[in-house]
C-alpha positions in Angstrom: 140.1 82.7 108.4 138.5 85.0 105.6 135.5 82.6 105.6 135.1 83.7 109.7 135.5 86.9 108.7 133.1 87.4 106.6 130.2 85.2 108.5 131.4 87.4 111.6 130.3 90.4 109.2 127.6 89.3 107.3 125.9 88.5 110.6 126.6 92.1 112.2 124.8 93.4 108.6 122.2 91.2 108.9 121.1 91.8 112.2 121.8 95.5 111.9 119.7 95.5 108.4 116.7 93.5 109.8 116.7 95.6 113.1 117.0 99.3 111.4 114.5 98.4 108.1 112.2 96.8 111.0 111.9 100.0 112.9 111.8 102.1 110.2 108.9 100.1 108.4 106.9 100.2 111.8 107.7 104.2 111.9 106.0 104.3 108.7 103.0 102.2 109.0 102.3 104.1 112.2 101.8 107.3 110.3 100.4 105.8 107.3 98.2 104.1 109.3 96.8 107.7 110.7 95.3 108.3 107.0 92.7 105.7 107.2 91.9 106.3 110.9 88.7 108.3 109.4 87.8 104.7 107.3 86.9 103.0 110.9 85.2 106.4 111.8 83.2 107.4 109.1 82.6 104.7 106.6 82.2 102.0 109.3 85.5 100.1 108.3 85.9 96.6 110.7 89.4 96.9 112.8 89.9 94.0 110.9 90.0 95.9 107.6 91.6 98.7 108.9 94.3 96.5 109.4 94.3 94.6 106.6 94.0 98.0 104.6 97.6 99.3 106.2 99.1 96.2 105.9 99.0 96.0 102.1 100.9 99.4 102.0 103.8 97.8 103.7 105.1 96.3 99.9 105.0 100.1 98.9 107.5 101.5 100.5 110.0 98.7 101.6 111.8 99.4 98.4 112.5 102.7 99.6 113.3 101.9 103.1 115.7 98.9 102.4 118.8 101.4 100.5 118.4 103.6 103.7 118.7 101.0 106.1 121.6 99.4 104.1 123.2 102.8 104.3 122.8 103.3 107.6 124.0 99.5 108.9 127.2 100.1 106.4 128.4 103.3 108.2 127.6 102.3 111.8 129.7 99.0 111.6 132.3 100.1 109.9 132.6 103.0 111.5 132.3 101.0 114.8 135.4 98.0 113.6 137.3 101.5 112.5 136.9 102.9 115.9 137.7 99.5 117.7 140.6 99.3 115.3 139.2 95.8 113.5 139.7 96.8 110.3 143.2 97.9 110.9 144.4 95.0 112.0 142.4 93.2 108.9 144.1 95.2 106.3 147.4 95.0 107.9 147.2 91.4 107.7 147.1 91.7 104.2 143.0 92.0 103.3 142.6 94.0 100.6 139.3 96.6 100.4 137.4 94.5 98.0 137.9 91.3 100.2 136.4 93.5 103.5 133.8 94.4 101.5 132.5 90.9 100.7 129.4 91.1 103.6 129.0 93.8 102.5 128.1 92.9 98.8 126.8 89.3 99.3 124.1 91.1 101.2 123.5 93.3 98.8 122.6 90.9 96.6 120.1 89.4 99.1 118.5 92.7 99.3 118.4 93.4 95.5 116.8 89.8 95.1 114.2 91.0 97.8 114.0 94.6 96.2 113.3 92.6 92.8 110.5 90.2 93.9 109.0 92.5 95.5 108.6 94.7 92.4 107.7 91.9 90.2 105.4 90.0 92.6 104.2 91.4 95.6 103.6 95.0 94.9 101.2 95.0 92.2 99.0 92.0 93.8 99.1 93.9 97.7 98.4 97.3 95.9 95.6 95.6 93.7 94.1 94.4 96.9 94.6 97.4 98.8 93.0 99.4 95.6 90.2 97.5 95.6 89.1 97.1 99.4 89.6 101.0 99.3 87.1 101.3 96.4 84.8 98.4 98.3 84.8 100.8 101.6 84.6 104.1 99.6 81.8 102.8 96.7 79.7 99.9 99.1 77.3 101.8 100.5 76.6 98.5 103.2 79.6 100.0 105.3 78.3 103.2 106.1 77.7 104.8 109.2 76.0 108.1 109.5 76.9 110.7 112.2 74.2 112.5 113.5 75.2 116.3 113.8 77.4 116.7 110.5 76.8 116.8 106.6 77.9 112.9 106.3 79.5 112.8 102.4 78.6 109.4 100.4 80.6 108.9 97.5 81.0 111.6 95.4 77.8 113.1 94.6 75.4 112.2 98.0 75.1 114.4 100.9 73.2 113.0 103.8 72.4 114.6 106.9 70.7 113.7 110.5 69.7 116.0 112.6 69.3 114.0 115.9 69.9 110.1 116.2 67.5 107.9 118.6 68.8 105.0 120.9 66.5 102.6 119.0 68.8 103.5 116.0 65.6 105.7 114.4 66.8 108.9 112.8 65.0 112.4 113.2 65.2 115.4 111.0 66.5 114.0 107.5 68.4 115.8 104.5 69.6 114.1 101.5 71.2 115.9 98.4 71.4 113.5 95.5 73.3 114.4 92.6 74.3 111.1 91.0 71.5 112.2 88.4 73.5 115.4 86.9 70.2 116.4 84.6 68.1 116.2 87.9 69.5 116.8 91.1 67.1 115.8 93.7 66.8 117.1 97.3 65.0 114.6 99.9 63.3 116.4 103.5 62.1 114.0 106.1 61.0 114.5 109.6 61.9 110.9 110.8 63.0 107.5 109.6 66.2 104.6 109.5 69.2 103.1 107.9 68.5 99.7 107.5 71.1 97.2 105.3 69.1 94.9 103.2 70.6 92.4 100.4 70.1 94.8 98.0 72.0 97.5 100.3 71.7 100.3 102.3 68.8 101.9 102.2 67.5 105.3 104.3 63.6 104.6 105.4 61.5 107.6 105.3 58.5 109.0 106.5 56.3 112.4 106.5 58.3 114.2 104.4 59.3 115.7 100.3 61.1 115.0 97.4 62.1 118.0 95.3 63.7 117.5 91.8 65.4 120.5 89.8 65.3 119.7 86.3 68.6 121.0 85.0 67.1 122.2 81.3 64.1 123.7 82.5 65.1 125.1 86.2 61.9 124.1 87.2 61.5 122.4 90.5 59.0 120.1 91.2 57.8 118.9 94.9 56.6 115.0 96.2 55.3 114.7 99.5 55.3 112.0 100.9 54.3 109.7 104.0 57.0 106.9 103.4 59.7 107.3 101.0 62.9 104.6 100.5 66.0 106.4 99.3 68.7 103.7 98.2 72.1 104.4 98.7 73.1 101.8 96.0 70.6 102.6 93.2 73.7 103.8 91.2 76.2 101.7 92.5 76.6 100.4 88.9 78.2 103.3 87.5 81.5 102.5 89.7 81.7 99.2 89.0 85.1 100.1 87.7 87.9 102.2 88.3 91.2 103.2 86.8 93.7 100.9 88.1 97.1 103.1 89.7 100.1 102.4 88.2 101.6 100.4 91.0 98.9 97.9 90.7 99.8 96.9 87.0 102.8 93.9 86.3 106.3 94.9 84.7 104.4 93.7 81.6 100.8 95.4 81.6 102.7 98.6 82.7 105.2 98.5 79.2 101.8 97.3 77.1 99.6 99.9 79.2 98.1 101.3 75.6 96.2 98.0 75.4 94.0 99.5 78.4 91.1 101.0 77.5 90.2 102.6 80.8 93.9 104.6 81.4 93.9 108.0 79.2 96.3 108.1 76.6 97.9 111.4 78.8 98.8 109.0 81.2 100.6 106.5 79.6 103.8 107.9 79.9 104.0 107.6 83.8 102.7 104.0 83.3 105.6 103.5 81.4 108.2 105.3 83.4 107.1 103.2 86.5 107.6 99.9 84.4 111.0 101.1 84.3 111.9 102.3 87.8 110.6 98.7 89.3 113.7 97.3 86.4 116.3 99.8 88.1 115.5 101.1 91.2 116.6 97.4 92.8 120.1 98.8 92.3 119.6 101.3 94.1 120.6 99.4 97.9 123.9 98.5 95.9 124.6 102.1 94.8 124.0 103.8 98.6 126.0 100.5 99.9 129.6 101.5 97.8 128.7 105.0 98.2 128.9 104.0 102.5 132.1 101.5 101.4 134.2 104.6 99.5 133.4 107.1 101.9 134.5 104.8 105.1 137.7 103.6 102.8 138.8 107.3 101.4 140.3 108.6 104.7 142.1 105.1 105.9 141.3 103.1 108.5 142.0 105.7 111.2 139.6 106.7 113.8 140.0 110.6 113.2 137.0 112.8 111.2 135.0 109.6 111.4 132.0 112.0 111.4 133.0 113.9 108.7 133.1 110.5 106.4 129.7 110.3 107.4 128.4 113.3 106.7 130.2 113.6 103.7 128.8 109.3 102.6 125.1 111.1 103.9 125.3 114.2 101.2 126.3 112.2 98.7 123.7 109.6 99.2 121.2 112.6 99.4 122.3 114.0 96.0 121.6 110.5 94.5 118.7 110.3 95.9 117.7 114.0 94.6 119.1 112.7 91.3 117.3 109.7 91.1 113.6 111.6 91.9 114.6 114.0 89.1 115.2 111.5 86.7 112.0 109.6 87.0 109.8 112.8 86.9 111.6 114.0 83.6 111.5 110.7 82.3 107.6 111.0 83.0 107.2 114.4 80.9 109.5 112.8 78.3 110.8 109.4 77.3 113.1 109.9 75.5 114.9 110.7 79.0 114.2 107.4 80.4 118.2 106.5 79.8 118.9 109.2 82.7 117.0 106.9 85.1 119.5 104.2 84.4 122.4 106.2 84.7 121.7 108.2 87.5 122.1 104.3 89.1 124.1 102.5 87.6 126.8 104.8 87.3 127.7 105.3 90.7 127.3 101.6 91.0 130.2 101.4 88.7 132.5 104.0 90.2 131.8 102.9 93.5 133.4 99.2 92.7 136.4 101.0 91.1 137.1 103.2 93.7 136.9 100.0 96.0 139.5 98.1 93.7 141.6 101.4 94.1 140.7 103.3 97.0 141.5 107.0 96.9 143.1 108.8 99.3 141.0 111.8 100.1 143.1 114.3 102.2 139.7 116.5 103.1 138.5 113.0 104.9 141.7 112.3 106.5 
């Protein structure tokens, strides 16, 4: 019979967990998804990549969304077999509160086996790849598409702008402000020409116009006209050819031997560090919001009076973890020496919650 039981349960979480984190991850990649609208806009981003761009954030936040949604499942179905009188009967037939709350902690273990892969496997590879095919759209100049009326930004130093774009794809009334060169910015007018993509790149065709350099030691300018003039959008592509990798990219073990990389600053090795730590803990998270649901729903009995206050009260306290849990990673980042407060903050509650469960309190404000 307690076998039954706990299937019935286990399936009612389940479903419930699946349903709610599904919704909630959709809800999320909706409105990321709005941030990289501009990618398919401006830098000429396939719908393909836009996609496959979003996609890759999914691993990001699924560790964040998974303790909610086990919060969330816990308190409706117990709530719901309180109201329906279940678990009234299943304690009066002699089940004690740490046998009805078997689903609940078999699935947590599920989720903090999820919680954990995904922190050790799939989040650095999916934010590698999403860090990369950012810096590919941003830095490959192959993908751009100029708009004709507006002062289209290229990387960080090139300003190009078109005054009037043709239907045979010819441009009319050229600017370009180049300032890759910081000794000699350079300053391009042109009365027509075209983007053409060639295997060396993209590349901005000019003709009957001027090239004006200001040398940056002498302020001097000096003026080139021209009658055709080929302005290479990847001529300094080479100076990108790396990039600082985030820390969310990095393994559990390149993030705790992150002094080995040459291209992080030393200034930022601490929150390299402190992140190594959080994807170690913050797995026990689902389990700390799940007994913090259990307690709340067991304090007041199984009776179907101030049900909402239990939740309320289960919601603060979840909230003031979570507060509590932020807090402690962003001290732990200014100094290490704090980084024990990370653990605590989790595992403590983790440990009161399963002692409370053993002996359930009887809280006369939740009554």
């Amino acid at each position: 019979m307690m076998r039954h039981l706990t299937g019935t349960m286990f399936r009612q979480l389940s479903i419930g967990l699946i349903l709610v984190a599904s919704a909630f991850t959709v809800i999320i990649w909706l409105i990321t998804s709005l941030r990289f609208v501009d990618m398919i806009i401006n830098k000429g981003a396939t719908v393909g990549m836009f996609m496959q761009l979003t996609l890759l954030t999914v691993p990001s936040y699924l560790p964040v969304l998974l303790p909610i949604a086990m919060f969330i499942i816990i308190v409706f179905v117990y709530s719901k077999m309180t109201a329906d009188r279940e678990l009234v009967v299943m304690s009066a037939s002699g089940l004690s509160p740490l046998q009805l709350s078997k689903p609940v902690l078999i699935l947590c273990g599920l989720v903090m086996l999820v919680t954990y892969s995904i922190n050790l496997f799939f989040l650095p590879e999916s934010y590698r790849m999403f860090g990369e095919l950012k810096w590919h759209l941003r830095y490959n100049y192959s993908q751009i598409i100029l708009d004709d009326g507006k002062f289209n930004t290229i990387g960080d130093d090139t300003t190009v702008y078109i005054s009037e774009r043709e239907s045979d794809n010819s441009l009319r009334g050229i600017f370009v402000h180049d300032e890759r060169d910081p000794t000699a910015a350079v300053t391009i007018m042109a009365k027509r020409g075209s983007l053409v993509k060639t295997d060396q790149g993209a590349q901005i065709i000019m003709f009957d116009g001027n090239r004006q350099v200001l040398d940056a030691a002498t302020k001097n300018y000096s003026v080139l006209f021209f009658d055709r003039y080929v302005f290479s959008l990847n001529q300094y592509n080479e100076k990108k050819s790396f990039r600082v990798p985030d820390s969310r990219e990095l393994t559990v073990f390149e993030l705790f031997d992150v002094t080995s990389d040459t291209n992080i600053p030393a200034r930022d090795y601490p929150k390299y560090i402190v992140e190594g730590h959080k994807r170690l803990v913050m797995p026990l998270v689902p389990v700390a919001f799940s007994l913090v649901a259990l307690v709340c729903m067991y304090a007041g009995g199984f009776t179907r009076r101030n049900q909402t206050k239990r939740i309320v009260f289960a919601a603060v306290v979840v909230l003031a973890l979570q507060i509590a849990i932020l807090g402690a990673g962003n001290v732990s980042a200014r100094n290490l020496a704090l980084i024990p407060s990370l653990y605590a903050v989790i595992i403590a509650p983790i440990v009161l919650g399963f002692a409370l469960i053993v002996w359930p309190p009887r809280l006369n404000f939740l009554n």
